[in-house]
N, CA, C and O atoms as a GROMACS GRO file, in nm:
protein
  332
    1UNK      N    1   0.082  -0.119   0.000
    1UNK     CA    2   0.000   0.000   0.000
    1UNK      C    3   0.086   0.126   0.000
    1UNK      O    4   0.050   0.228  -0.058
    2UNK      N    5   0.191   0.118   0.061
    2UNK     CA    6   0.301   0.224   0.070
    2UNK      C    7   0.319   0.293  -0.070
    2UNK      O    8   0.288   0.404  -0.112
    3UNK      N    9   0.378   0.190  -0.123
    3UNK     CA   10   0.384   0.196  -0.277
    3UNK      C   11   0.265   0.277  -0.365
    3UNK      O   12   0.256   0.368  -0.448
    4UNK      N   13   0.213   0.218  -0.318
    4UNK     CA   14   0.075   0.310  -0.392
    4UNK      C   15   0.044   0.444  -0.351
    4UNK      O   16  -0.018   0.528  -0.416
    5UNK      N   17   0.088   0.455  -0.250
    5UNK     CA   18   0.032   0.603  -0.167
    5UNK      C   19   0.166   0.673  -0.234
    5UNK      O   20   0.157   0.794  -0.253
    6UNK      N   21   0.246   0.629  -0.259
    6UNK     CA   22   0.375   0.753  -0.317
    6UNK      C   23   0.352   0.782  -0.458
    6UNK      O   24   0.364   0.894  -0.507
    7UNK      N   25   0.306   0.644  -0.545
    7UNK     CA   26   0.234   0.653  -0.677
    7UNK      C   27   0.133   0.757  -0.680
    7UNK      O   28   0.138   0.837  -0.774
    8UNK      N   29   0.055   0.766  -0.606
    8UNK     CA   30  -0.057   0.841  -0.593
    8UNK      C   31  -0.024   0.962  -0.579
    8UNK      O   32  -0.090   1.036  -0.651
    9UNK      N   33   0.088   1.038  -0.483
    9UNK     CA   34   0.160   1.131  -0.477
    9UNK      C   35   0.188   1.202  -0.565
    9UNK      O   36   0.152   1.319  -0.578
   10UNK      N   37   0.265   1.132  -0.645
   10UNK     CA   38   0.332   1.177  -0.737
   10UNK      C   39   0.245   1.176  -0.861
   10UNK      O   40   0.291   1.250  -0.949
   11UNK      N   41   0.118   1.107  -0.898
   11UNK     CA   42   0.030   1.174  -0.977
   11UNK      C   43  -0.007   1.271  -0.966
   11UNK      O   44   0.006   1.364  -1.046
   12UNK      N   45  -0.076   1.271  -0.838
   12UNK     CA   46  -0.161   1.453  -0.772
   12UNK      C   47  -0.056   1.554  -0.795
   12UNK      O   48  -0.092   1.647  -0.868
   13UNK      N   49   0.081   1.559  -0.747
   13UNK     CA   50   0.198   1.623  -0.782
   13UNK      C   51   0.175   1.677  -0.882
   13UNK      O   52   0.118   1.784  -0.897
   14UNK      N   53   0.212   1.618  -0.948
   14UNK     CA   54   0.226   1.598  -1.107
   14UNK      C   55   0.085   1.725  -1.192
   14UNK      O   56   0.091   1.839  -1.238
   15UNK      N   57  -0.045   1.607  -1.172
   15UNK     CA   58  -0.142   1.666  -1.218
   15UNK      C   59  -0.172   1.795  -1.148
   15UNK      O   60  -0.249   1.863  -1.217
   16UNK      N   61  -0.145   1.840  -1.058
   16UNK     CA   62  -0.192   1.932  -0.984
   16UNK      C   63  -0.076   2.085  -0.963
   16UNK      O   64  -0.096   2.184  -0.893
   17UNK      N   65   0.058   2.048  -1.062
   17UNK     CA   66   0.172   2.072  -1.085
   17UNK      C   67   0.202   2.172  -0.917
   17UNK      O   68   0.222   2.293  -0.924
   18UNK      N   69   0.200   2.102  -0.785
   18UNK     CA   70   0.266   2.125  -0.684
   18UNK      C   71   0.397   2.160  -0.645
   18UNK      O   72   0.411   2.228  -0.544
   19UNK      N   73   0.462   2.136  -0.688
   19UNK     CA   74   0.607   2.128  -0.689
   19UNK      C   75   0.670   2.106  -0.538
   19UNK      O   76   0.640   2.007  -0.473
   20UNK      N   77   0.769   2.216  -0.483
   20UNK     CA   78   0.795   2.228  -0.358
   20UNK      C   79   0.685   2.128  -0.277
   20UNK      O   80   0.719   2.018  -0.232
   21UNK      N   81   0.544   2.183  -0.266
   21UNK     CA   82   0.428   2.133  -0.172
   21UNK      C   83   0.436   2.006  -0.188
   21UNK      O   84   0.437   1.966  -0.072
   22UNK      N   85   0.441   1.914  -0.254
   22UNK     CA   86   0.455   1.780  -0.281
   22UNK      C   87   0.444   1.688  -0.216
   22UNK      O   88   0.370   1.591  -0.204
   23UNK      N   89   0.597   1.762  -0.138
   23UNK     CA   90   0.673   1.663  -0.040
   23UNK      C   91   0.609   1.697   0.084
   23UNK      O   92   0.673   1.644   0.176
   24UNK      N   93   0.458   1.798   0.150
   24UNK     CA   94   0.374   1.796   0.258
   24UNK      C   95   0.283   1.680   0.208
   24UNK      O   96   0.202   1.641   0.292
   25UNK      N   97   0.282   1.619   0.087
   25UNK     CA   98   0.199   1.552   0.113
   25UNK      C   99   0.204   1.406   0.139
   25UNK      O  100   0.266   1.336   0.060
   26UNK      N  101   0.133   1.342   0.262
   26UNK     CA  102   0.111   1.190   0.346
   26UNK      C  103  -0.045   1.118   0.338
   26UNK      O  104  -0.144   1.181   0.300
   27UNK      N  105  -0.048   1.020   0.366
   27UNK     CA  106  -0.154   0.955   0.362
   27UNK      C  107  -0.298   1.046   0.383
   27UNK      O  108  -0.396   1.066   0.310
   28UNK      N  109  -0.249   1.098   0.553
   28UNK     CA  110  -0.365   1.191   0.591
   28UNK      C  111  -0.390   1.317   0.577
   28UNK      O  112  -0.453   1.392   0.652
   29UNK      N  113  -0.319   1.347   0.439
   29UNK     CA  114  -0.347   1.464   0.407
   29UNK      C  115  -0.459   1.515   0.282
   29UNK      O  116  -0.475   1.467   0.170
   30UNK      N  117  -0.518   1.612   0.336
   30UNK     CA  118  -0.711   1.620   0.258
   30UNK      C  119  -0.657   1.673   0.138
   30UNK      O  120  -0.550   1.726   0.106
   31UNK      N  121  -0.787   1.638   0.071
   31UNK     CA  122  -0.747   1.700  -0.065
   31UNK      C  123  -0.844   1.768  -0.118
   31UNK      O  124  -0.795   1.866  -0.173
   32UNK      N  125  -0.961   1.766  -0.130
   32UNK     CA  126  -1.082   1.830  -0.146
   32UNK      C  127  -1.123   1.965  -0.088
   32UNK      O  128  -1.210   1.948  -0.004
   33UNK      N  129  -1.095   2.074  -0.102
   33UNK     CA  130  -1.151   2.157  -0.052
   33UNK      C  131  -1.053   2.232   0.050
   33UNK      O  132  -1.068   2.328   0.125
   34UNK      N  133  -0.912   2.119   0.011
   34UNK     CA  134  -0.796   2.132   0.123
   34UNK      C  135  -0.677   2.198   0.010
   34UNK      O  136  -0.582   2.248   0.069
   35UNK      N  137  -0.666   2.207  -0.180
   35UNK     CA  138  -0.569   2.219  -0.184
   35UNK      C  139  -0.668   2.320  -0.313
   35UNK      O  140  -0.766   2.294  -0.383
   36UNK      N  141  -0.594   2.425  -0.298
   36UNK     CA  142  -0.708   2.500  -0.401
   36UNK      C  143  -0.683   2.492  -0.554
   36UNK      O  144  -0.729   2.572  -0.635
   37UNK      N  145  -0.610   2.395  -0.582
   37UNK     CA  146  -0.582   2.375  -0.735
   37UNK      C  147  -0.677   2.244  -0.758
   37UNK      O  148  -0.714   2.206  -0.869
   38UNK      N  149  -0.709   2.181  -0.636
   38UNK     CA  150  -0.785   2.066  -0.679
   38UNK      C  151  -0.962   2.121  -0.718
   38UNK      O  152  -1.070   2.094  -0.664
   39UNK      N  153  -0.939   2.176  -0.792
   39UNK     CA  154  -1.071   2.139  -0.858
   39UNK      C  155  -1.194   2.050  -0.934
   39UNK      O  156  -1.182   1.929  -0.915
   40UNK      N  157  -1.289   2.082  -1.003
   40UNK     CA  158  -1.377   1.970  -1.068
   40UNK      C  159  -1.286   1.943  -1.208
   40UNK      O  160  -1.299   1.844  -1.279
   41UNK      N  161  -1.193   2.052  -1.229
   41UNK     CA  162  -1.106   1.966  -1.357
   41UNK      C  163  -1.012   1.917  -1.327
   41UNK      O  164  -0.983   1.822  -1.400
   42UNK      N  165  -0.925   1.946  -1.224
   42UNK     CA  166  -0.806   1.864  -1.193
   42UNK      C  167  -0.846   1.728  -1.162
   42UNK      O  168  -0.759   1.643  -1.181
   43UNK      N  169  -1.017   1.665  -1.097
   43UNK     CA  170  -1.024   1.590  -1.060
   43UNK      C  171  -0.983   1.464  -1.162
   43UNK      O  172  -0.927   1.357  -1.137
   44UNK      N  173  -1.034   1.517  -1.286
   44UNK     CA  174  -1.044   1.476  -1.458
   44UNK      C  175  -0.933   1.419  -1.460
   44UNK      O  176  -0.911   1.298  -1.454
   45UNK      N  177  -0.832   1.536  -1.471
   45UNK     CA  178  -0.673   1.483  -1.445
   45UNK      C  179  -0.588   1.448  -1.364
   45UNK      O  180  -0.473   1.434  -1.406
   46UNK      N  181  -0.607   1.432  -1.271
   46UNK     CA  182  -0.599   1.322  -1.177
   46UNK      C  183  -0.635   1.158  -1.178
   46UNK      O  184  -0.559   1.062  -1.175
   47UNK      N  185  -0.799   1.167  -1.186
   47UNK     CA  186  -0.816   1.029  -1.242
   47UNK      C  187  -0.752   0.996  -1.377
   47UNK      O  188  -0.680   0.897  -1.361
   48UNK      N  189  -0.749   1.038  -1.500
   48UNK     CA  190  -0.696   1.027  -1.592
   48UNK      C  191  -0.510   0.976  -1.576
   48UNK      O  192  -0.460   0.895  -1.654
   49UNK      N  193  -0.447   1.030  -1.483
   49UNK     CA  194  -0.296   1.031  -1.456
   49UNK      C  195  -0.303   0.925  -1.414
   49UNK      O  196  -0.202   0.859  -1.438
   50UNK      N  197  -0.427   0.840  -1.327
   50UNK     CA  198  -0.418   0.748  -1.222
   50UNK      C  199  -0.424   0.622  -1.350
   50UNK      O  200  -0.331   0.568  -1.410
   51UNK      N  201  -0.569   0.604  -1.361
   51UNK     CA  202  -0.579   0.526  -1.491
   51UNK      C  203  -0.452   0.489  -1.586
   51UNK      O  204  -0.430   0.370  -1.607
   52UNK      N  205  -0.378   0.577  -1.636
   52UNK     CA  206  -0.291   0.559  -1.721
   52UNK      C  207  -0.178   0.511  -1.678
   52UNK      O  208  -0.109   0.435  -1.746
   53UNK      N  209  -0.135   0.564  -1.517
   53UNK     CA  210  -0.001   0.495  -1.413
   53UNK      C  211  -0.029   0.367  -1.414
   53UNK      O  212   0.054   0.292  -1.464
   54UNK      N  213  -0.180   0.300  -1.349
   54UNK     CA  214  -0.206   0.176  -1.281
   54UNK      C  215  -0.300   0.110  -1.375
   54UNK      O  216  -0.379   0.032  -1.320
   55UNK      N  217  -0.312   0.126  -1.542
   55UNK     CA  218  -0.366   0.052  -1.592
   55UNK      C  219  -0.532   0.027  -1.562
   55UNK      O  220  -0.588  -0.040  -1.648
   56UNK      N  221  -0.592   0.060  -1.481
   56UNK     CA  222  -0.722   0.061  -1.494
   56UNK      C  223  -0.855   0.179  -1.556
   56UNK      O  224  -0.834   0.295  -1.593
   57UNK      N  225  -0.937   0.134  -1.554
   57UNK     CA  226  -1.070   0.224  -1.582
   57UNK      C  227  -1.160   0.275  -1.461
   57UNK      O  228  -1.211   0.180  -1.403
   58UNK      N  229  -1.193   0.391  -1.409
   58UNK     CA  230  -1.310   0.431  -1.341
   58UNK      C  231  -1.410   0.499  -1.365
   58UNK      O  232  -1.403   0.604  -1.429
   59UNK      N  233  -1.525   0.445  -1.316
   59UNK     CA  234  -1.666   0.455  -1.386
   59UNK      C  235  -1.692   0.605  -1.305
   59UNK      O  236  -1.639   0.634  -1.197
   60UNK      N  237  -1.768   0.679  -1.368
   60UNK     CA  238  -1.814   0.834  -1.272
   60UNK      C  239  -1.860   0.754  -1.192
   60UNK      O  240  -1.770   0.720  -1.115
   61UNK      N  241  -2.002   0.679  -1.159
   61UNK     CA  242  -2.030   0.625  -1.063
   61UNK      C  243  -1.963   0.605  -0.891
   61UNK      O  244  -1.995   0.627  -0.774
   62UNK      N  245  -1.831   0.542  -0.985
   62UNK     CA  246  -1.733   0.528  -0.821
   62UNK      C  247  -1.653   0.576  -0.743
   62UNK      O  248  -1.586   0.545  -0.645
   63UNK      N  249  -1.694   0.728  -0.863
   63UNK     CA  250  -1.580   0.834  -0.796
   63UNK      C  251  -1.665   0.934  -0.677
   63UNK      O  252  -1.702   1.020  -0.757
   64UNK      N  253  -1.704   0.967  -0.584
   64UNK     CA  254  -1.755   1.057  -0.496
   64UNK      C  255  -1.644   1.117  -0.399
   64UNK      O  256  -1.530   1.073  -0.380
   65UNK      N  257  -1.688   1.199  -0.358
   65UNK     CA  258  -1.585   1.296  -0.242
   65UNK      C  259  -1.556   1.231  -0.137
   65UNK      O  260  -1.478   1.280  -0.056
   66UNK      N  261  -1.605   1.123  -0.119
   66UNK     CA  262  -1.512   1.035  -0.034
   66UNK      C  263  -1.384   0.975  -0.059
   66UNK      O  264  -1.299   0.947   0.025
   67UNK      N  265  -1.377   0.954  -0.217
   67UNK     CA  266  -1.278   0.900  -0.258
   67UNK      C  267  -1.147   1.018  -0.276
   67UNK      O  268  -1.030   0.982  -0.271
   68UNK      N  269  -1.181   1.138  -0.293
   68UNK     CA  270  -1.053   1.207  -0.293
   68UNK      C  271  -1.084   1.304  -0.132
   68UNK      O  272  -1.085   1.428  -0.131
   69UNK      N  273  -1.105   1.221  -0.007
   69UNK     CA  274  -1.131   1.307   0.039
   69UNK      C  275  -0.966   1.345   0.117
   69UNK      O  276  -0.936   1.451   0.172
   70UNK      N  277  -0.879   1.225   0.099
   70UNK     CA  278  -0.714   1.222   0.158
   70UNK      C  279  -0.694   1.131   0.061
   70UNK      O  280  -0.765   1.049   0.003
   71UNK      N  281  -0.560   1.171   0.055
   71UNK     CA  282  -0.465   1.094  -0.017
   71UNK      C  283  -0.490   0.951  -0.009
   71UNK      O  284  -0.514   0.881  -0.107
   72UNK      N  285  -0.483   0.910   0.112
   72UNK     CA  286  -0.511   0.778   0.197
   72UNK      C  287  -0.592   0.711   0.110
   72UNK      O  288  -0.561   0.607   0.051
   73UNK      N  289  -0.755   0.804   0.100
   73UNK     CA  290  -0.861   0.724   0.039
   73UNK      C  291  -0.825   0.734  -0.133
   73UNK      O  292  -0.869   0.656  -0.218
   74UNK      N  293  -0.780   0.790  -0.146
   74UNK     CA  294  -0.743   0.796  -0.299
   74UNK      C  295  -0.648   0.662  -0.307
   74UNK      O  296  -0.667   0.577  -0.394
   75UNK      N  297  -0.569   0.654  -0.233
   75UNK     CA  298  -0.457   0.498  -0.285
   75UNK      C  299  -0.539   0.397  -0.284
   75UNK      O  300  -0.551   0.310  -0.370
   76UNK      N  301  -0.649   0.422  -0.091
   76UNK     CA  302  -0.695   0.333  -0.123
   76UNK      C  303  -0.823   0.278  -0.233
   76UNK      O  304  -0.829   0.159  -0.263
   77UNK      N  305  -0.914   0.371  -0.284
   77UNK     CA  306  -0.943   0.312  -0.401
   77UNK      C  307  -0.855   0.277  -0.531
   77UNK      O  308  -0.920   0.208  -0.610
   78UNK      N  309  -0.734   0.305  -0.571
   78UNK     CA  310  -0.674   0.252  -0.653
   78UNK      C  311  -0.608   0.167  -0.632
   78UNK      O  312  -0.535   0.114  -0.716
   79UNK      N  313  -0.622   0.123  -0.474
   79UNK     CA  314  -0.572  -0.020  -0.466
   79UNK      C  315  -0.679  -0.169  -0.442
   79UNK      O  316  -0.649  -0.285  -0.414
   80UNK      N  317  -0.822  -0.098  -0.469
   80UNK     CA  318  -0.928  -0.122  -0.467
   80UNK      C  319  -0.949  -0.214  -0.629
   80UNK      O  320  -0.979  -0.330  -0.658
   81UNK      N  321  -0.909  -0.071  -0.721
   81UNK     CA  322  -0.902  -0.088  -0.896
   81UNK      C  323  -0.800  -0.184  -0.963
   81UNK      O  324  -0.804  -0.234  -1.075
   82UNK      N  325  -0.706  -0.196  -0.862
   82UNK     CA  326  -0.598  -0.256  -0.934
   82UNK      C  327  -0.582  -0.395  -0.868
   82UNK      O  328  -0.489  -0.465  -0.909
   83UNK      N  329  -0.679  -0.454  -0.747
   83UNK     CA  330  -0.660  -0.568  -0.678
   83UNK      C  331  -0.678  -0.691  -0.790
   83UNK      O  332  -0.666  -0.809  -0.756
   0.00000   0.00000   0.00000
C-alpha cells in the first residue's frame, strides 16, 4: 500500500503541478476543498494520470468525495481498482 500512496503522490503532484508542496503531502493529508488547485477539472486529471499509471478504468459512478477526500482514500481506491 506504501507503494501506492507515493504513486498516488506523485500523480496529484504531477497533475496538480505542486512542486515544492509535494513533499507535505502523506496519507492523511485532505485534498478536497484542502488544496485549491484541486478542482472539478483537476479531478479529470488526476483520475486520468491514475488510470494511465495503474492501468485501470473508473466509472463516474465510483468516484464521490469520499474518494478524494485524503490521499489515503485515494490509494486506497486505486488499490481497490488494481486488486
Amino acid at each position: 500500500m506504501m507503494d501506492t500512496i507515493t504513486a498516488v503522490i506523485e500523480v496529484v503532484a504531477s497533475s496538480l503541478q505542486l512542486g515544492d508542496r509535494a513533499g507535505l503531502l502523506n496519507a492523511e493529508s485532505p485534498l478536497l476543498g484542502a488544496i485549491p488547485e484541486f478542482d472539478s477539472m483537476a479531478v479529470v486529471t488526476v483520475v486520468t494520470g491514475l488510470e494511465e499509471r495503474f492501468g485501470f478504468v473508473a466509472d463516474d459512478d465510483e468516484l464521490d468525495a469520499d474518494v478524494f477526500r485524503t490521499v489515503g482514500s485515494l490509494a486506497e481506491f486505486v488499490a481497490r481498482k488494481t486488486a
